[in-house]
C-alpha positions as CSV (number, residue, x, y, z in Angstrom):
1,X,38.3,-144.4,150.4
2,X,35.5,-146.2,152.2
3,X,31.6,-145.6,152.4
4,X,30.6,-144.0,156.1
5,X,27.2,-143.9,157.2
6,X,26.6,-141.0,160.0
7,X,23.9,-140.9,162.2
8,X,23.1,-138.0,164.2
9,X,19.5,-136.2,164.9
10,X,20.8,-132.8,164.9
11,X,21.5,-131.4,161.3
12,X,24.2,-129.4,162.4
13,X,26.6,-132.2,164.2
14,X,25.4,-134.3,160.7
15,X,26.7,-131.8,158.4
16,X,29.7,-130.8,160.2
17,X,31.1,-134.7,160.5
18,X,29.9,-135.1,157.1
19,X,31.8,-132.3,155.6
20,X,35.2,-133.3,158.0
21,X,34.9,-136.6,156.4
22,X,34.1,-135.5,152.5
23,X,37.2,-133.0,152.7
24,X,39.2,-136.9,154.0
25,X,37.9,-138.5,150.7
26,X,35.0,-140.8,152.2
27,X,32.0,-140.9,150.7
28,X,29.1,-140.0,153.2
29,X,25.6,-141.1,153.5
30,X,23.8,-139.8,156.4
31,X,20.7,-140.4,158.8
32,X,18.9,-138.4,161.4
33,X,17.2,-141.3,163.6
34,X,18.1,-144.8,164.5
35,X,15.6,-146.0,163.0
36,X,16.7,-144.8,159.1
37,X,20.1,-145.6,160.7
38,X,19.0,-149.5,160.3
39,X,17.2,-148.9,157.1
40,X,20.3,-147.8,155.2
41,X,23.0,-150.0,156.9
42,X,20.9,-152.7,155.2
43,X,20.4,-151.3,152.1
44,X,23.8,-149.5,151.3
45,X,26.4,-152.0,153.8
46,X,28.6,-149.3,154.7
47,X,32.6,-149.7,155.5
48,X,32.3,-147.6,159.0
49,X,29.3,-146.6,161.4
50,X,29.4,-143.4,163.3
51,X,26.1,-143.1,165.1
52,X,24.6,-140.5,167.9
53,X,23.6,-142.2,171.2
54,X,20.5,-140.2,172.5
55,X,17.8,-140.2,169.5
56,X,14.2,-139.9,170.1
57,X,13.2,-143.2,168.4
58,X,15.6,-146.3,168.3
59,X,18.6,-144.7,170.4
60,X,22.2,-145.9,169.1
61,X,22.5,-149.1,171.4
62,X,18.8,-150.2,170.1
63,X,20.8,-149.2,166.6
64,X,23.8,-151.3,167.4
65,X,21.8,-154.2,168.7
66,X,19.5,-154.4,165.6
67,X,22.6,-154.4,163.7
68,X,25.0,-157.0,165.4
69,X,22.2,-159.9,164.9
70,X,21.9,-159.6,161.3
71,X,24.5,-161.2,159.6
72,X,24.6,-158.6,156.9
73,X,25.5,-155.6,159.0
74,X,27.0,-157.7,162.4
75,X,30.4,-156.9,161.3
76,X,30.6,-153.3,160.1
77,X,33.1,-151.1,162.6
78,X,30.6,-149.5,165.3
79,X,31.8,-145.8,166.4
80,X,29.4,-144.3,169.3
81,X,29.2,-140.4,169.1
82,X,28.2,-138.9,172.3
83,X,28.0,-136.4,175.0
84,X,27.5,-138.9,178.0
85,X,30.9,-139.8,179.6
86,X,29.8,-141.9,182.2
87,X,31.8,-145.0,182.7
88,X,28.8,-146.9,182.7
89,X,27.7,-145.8,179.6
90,X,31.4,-146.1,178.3
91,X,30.7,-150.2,179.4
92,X,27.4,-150.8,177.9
93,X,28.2,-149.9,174.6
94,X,31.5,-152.2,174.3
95,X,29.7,-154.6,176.3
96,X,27.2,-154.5,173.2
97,X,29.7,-154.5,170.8
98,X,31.1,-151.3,170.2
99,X,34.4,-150.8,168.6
100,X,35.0,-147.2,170.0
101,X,33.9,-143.8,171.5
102,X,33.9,-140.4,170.7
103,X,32.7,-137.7,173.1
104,X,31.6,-134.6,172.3
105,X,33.4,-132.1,172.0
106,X,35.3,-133.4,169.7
107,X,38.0,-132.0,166.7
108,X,38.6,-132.7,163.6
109,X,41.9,-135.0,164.0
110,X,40.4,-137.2,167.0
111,X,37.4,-137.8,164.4
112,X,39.8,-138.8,161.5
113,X,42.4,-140.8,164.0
114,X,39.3,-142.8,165.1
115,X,37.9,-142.8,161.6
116,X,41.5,-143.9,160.1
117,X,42.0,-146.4,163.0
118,X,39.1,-148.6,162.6
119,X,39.4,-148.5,158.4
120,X,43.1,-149.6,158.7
121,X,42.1,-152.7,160.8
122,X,39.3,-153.7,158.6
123,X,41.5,-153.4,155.3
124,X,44.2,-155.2,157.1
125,X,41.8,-158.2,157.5
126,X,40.3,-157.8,153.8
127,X,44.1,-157.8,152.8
128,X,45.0,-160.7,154.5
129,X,42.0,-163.0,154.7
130,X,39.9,-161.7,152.1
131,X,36.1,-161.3,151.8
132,X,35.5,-165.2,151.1
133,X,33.2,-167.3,153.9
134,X,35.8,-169.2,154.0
135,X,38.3,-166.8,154.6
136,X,36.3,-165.3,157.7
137,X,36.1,-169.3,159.1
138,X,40.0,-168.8,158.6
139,X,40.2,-165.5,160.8
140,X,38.2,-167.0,163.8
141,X,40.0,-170.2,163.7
142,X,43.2,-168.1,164.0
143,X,41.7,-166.1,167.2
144,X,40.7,-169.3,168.3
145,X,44.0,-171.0,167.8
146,X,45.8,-168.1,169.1
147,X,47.7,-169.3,172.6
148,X,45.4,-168.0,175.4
149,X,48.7,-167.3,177.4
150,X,49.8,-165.0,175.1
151,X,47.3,-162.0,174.9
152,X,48.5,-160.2,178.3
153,X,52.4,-159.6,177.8
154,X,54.5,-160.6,180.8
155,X,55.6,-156.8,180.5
156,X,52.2,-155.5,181.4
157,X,51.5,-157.7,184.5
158,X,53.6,-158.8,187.3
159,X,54.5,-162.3,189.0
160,X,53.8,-164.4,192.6
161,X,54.7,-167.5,194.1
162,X,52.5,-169.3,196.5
163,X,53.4,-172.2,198.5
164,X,51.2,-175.0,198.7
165,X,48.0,-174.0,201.3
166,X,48.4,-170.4,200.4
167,X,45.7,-168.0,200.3
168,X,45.5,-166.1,196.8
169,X,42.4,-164.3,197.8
170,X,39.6,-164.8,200.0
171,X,36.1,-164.2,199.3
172,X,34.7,-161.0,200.1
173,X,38.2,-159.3,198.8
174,X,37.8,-156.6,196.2
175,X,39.0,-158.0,193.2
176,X,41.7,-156.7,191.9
177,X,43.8,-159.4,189.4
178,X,42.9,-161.5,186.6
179,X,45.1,-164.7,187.7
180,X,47.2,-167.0,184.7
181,X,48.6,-170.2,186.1
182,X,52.2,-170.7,184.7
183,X,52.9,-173.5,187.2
184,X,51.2,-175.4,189.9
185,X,47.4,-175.6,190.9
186,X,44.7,-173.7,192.6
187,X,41.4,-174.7,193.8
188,X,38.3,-172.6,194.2
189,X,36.4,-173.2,197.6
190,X,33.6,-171.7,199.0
191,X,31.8,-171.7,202.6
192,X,28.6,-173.3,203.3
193,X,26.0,-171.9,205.8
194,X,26.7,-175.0,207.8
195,X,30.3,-174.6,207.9
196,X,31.7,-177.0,205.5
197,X,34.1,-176.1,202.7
198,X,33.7,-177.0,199.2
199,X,35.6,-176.9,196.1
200,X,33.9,-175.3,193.3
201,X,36.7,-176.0,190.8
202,X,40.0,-176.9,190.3
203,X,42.9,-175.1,188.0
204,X,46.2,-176.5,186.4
205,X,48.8,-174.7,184.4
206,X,47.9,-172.2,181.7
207,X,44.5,-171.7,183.3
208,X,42.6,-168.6,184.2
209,X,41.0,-167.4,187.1
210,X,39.3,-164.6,189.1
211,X,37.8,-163.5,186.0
212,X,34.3,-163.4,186.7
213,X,34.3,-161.1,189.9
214,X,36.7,-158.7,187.1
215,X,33.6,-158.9,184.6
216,X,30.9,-158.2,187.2
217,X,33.4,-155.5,188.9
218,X,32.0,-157.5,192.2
219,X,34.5,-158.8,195.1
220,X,35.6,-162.4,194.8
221,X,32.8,-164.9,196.0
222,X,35.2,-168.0,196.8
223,X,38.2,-168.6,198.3
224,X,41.4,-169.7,196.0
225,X,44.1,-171.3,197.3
226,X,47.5,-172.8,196.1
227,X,47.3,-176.5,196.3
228,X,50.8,-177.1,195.7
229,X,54.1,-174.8,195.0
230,X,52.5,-172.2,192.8
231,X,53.6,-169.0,190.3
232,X,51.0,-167.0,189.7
233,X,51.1,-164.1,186.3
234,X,48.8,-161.1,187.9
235,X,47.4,-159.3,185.2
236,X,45.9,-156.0,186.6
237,X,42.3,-155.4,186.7
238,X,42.5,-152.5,185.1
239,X,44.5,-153.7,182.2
240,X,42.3,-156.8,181.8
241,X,39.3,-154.8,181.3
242,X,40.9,-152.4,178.5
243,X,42.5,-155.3,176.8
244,X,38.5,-157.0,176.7
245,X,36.6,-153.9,175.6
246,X,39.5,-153.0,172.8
247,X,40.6,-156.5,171.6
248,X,38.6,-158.6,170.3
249,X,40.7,-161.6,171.0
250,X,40.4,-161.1,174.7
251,X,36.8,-161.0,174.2
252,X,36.5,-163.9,172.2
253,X,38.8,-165.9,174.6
254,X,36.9,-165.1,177.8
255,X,33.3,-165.5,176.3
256,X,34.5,-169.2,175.8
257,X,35.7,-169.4,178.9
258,X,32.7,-168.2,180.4
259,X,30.6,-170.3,177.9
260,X,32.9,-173.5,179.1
261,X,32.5,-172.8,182.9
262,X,28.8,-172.2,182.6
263,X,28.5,-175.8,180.8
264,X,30.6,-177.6,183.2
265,X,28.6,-176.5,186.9
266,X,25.5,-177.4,184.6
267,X,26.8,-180.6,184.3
268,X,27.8,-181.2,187.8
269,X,24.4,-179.9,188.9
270,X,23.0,-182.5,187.1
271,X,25.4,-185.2,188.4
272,X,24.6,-183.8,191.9
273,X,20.7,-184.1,190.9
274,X,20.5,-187.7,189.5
275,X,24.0,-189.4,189.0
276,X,24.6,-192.2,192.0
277,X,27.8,-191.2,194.2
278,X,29.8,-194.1,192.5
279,X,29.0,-192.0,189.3
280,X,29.6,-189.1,190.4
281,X,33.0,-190.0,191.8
282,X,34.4,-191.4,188.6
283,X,32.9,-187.9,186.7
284,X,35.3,-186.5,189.3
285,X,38.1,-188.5,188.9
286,X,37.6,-188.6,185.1
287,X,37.4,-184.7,184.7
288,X,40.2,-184.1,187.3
289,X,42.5,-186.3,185.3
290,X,42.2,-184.7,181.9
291,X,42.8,-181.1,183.2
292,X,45.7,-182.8,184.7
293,X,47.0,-184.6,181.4
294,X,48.6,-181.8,180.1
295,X,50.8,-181.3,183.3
296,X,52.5,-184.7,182.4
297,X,51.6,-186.1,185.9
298,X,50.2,-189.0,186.2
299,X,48.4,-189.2,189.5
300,X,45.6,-187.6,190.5
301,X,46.6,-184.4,192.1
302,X,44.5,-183.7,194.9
303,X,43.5,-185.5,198.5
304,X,40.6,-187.5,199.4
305,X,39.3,-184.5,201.6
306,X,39.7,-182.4,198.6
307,X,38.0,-185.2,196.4
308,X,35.0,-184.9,198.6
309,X,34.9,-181.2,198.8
310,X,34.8,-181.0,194.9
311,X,32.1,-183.9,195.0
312,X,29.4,-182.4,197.5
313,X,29.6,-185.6,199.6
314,X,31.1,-186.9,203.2
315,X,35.4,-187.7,202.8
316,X,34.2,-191.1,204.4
317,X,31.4,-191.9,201.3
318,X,34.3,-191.0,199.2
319,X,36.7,-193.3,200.5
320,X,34.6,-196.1,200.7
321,X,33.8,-195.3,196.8
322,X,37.4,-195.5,195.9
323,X,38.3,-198.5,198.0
324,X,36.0,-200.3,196.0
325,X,37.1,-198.8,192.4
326,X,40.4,-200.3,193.3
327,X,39.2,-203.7,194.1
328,X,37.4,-203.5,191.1
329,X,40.6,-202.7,189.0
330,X,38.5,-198.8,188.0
331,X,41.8,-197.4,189.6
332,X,45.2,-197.9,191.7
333,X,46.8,-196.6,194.9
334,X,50.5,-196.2,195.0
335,X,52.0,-194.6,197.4
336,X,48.9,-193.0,198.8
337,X,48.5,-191.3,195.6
338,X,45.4,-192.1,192.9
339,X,46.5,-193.4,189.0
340,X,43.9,-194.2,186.5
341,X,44.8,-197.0,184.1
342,X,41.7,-196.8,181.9
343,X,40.1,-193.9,182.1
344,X,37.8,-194.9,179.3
345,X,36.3,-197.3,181.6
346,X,35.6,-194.9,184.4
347,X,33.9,-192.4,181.7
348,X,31.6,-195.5,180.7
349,X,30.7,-196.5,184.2
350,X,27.0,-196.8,184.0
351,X,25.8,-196.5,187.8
């Protein structure tokens, strides 16, 4: 059975979970403030935490905090015991890394189900990957390699179609899906004080979108709209949001998407900031085409309007630009439509 550390600051609650889980097999050690709570996750590296929210000293997210930035303790199942039921506090502690919640009242069974629940998935792992550094690089590179497109079943969300100049949603709406691509593309626009529209991004199939306004339970800030024939998988807000505090597959995928959109508007900040408009045309160009590669399209998919709404710059400016990146050979026009032959030379274009 496994070693469970409890962590409670009232002796009775301590010795009543403690003698639930003895009678179970486990073998207990106890602590009565957050504080010890660290102390002996360090020093004894138990299988399971269950540990008290409201303590006088370090409270059980200052416990949990301490814990998931030391490598020793970071991945030791967290259970929060507590009498708050707010959602809010529901959020903060999976938001901190939680693994799940128990409020009191409780009885004996939902204890030992939560208890039995969290020591079957660790084992599992253990069993399958071992205890090895190497077999813990194994187990993230499998989340990681995991197809992003399969975490929400089909089952569990429903389907749209948009025709090309659709309206998905429009900023200001409450949001209300997280949004999978399985065909088509969308692009992201917002509304300038001055009345001009830009595109804030651009997404192809087997991308995600609307997920930030999901995260911040805000409405939508932008406006997305179906650039072409689009089909939409709508995964419901509410399932999105159980699926990210329970699994942490969804929550690993979504931090790096988060963690890659972040990156990217730094970047074009930075190319808005310093880069010359030839540069920051072929940046453009060059980033639009390698979304687009996997699509099998050649072209690149969007107008010279649109090209200048994603760049921040006039459509005239733009045109210009790419009248002459085709005289220089950078690109070609066929058929009104944009091809790259070398796009290795529009990455390395120095000004």
């Amino acid at each position: 059975m496994a070693k469970i550390l409890v962590v409670d600051d009232h002796p009775e609650i301590l010795d009543n979970i403690s003698e639930i889980l003895s009678l179970a097999g486990h073998q207990v050690v106890t602590a009565t403030s957050g504080k010890e709570a660290v102390e002996k996750a360090l020093q004894q590296q138990p299988e399971l935490i269950i540990c008290d929210i409201m303590m006088p000293d370090l409270d059980g997210y200052g416990v949990l905090h301490v814990l998931k930035r030391n490598p020793q303790t970071a991945v030791i199942p967290f259970i929060f015991l507590t009498a708050k039921t707010e959602r809010s506090d529901f959020r903060k502690g999976m938001e901190l890394g939680a693994d799940d919640y128990i409020t009191k009242p409780f009885d004996d069974t939902e204890l030992l189900a939560a208890v039995d629940t969290r020591l079957n998935k660790v084992n599992w792992l253990k069993q399958y990957y071992g205890q090895t550094q190497s077999s813990v690089s194994h187990f993230l590179h499998d989340l990681q390699s995991r197809s992003e497109k399969d975490i929400f079943p089909p089952s569990a969300c429903e389907t749209a179609s948009f025709p090309k100049q659709k309206i998905i949603y429009q900023e200001g709406e409450r949001a209300k899906y997280l949004y999978l691509i399985q065909s088509g593309r969308v692009k992201i626009t917002r509304l300038h004080p001055d009345g001009k529209e830009y595109i804030s991004d651009i997404f192809t199939q087997g991308d995600y979108f609307g997920y930030v306004a999901l995260i911040e339970d805000q409405p939508y800030r932008e406006t997305a709209v179906a650039l072409e024939n689009t089909d939409l998988l709508l995964i419901p807000k509410e399932y999105f949001l159980q699926q990210i505090f329970q699994d942490h597959q969804v929550t690993l995928t979504f931090i790096r998407l988060l963690s890659r959109t972040i990156d990217q508007k730094e970047e074009r900040l930075l190319q808005l900031a310093y880069s010359s408009l030839r540069k920051r045309v072929a940046t453009a160009l060059v980033e639009i085409s390698t979304r687009n590669a996997a699509t099998g399209n050649e072209h690149i998919p969007i107008t010279r309007e649109e090209l200048a709404q994603y760049i921040g710059t006039a459509k005239e400016s733009t045109i210009r630009i790419l009248s002459d990146f085709r005289d220089e050979g950078l690109i070609q026009i066929r058929s009104g439509k944009i091809y790259i032959p070398d796009l290795n030379k529009l990455k390395n274009l120095r000004y």
